[in-house]
Each structure stands twice: as C-alpha cells, then as structure tokens.
C-alpha positions in Angstrom: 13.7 4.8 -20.3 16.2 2.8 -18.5 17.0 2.0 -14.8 19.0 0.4 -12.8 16.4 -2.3 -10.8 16.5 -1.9 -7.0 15.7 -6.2 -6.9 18.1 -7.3 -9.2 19.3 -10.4 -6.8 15.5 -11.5 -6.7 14.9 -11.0 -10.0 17.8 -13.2 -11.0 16.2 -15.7 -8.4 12.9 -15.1 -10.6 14.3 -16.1 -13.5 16.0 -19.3 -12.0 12.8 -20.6 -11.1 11.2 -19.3 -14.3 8.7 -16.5 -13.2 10.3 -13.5 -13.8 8.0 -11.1 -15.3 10.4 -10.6 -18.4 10.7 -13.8 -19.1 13.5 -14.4 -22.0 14.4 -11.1 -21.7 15.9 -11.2 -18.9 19.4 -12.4 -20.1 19.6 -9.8 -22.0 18.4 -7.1 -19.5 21.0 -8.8 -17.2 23.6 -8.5 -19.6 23.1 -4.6 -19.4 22.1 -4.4 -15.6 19.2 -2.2 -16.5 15.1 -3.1 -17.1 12.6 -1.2 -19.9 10.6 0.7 -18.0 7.7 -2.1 -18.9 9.7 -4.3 -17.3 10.7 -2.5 -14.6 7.2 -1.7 -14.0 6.3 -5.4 -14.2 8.8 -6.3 -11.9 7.9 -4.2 -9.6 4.9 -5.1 -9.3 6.0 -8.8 -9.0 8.6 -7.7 -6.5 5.7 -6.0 -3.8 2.9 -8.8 -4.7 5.8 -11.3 -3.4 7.5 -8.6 -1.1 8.0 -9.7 2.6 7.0 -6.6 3.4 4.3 -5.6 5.5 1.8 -4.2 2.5 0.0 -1.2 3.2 -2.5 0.5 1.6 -3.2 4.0 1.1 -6.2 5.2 -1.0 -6.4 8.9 -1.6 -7.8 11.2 -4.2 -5.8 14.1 -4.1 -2.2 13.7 -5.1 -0.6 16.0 -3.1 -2.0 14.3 -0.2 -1.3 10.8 -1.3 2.2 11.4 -2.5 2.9 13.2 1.1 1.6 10.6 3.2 3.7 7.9 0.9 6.8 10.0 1.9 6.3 10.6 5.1 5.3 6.5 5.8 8.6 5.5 3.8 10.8 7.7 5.7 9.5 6.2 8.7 9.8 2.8 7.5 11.8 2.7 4.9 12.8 -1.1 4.9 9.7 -3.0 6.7 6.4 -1.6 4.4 5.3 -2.1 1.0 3.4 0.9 0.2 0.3 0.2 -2.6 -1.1 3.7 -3.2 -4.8 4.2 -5.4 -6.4 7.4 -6.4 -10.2 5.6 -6.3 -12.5 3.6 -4.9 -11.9 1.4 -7.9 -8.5 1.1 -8.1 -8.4 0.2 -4.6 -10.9 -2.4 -5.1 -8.8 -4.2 -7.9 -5.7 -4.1 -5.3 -7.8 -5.6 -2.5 -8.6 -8.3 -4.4 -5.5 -9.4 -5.2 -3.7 -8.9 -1.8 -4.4 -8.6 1.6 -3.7 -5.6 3.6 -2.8 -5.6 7.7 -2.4 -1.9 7.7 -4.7 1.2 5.2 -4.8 4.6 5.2 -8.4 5.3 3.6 -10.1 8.8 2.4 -13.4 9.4 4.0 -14.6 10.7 0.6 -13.4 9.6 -3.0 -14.9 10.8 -5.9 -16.3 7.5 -6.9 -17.1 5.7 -3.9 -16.3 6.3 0.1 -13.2 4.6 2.1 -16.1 3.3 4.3 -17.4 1.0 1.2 -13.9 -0.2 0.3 -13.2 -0.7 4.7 -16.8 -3.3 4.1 -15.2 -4.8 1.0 -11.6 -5.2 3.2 -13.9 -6.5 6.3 -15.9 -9.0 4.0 -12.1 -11.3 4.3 -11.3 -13.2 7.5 -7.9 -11.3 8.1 -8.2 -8.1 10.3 -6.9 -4.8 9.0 -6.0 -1.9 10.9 -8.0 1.1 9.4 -6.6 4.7 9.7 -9.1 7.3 7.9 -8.7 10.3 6.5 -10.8 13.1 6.6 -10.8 17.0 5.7 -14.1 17.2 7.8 -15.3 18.0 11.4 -14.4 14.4 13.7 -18.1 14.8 15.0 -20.3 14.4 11.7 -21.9 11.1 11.3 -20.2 9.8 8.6 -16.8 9.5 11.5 -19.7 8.3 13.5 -20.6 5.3 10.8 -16.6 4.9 10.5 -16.1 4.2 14.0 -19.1 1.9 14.0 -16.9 0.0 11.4 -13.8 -0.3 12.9 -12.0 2.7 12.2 -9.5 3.2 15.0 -7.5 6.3 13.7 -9.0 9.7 12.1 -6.2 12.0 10.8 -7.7 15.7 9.4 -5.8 17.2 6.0 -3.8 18.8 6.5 -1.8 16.3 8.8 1.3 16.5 10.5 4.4 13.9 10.1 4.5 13.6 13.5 0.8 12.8 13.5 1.6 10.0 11.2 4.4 8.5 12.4 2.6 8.5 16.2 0.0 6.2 14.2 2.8 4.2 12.7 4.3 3.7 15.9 1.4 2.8 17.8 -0.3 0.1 15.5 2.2 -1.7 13.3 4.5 -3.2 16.2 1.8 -5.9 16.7 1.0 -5.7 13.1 5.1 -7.2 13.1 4.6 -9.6 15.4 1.9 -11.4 13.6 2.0 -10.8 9.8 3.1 -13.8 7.7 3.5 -13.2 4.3 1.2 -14.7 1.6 3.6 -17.0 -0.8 
C-alpha cells in the first residue's frame, strides 16, 4: 500500500545527511512522491523519535478507549504533540526506554502489569513527567491512594468526557511548553 508521506521535506533532509530510514530507496520513493507502507512506517517512526514535538504517552488496554483519547488529544493539539500510544505494560516499557516522556496518560490496570509499575519505571529517570491516570474504578480505593502517593496528579474515570480531557491538557502542558527541549 502506498501513501503520500506527511514529512516528505524532512525526509529529503534525512537523506541529505544520510539517515533516512530507507536508505537507497529513497530516490526512488522520491521519484514517485509516495513510501511502502514499511517505509512509511519506518519513517514515521524516525519522524516522532526526532519530532519537536512534545511526546506524549498514552498506554491503554482497551482500544476503543485508547483510539478515543488519541483523537480527542490530537484535536486539541493537533500541531504541538507527538502522541506514542501502547496496548501493555510491555510495550510501554520498550517505548520508555527509548524516549523520554514530559506528559502520559496511564491505565490503572493492564492486563500484564499496572500503569503504577510503568509511572516507577518513568520516575526511576531524572526528568519529571506529568502523570494523568486512568481508571474505570471508585477514586477512593487504595490503589488511587498508592497512585497519588506516586505522583499522580490527574485521575480521569472511563468513560471520560472531551471536555474532561482537554481541561487536563489545558491545565498541565502550558508549563510543559515552556520548558521541554527536545532530545537530538
């Protein structure tokens, strides 16, 4: 499947300095103004791992859920985020270690692991992040409780409201802005 790619002017930069995912390829994929979808896929990883985007993370089991709160987050901010979704605990651990995150939405409950393990493995790193948690259970159990003891300064309750998450959004990236420096 073909596409036309979204970063074409940085992936022409890409290739200049030689680190454009497709390599030789990309004369010919410039040639026809399109990407495989491999490459596409490559490049758009490449594209967010160097993006000057604020990265955020959102780590959510169910897809509905997930998918809704990428939506909602991009219509917000279409422009200023990098959004790095995960469906586990160990998906999100293999994104974490590669890039650091200012801003994550995390589920309470995964089914292999807990976003309060993966908010220990994010706080083990020097650089604060700003943890929003998600939860489909009562605010008062001990489990919010341990989150809050960890840092958690957000608890949204499925099923949310845009408005909910753009009142989040608008209350904790602005000095997220302000200070975030990309990592080159």
């Amino acid at each position: 499947m073909d596409m036309k790619c979204p970063n074409y002017a940085i992936c022409e930069q890409w290739h200049k300095l030689n680190k454009h995912p497709g390599g030789a390829k990309f004369e010919v994929l410039k040639k026809l103004g399109t990407c495989s979808s491999l490459e596409y896929s490559q490049c758009m990883y490449v594209f967010k791992i160097h993006s000057p985007k604020i990265p955020l993370l959102i780590v959510e089991d169910e897809d509905g859920i997930r998918n809704n709160l990428m939506h909602i987050i991009e219509s917000v901010y279409p422009e200023a985020l990098a959004i790095y979704p995960a469906n586990s605990y160990f998906q999100a651990y293999q994104i974490i270690q590669k890039k650091y995150f200012p801003i994550a939405f995390l589920d309470i409950r995964l089914t292999d692991g807990s976003g309060i393990q993966l908010l220990d493995d994010m706080n083990r790193e020097s650089r604060p992040t700003t943890p929003i948690m998600i939860t489909a259970y009562d605010k008062y159990t001990e489990l919010i409780e341990h989150a809050e003891e960890k840092g958690v300064v957000e608890f949204i309750s499925k099923p949310f409201k845009s408005k909910e998450i753009e009142d989040i959004l608008n209350n904790y990236l602005p000095p997220i802005f302000e200070s975030y420096h990309p990592e080159l």
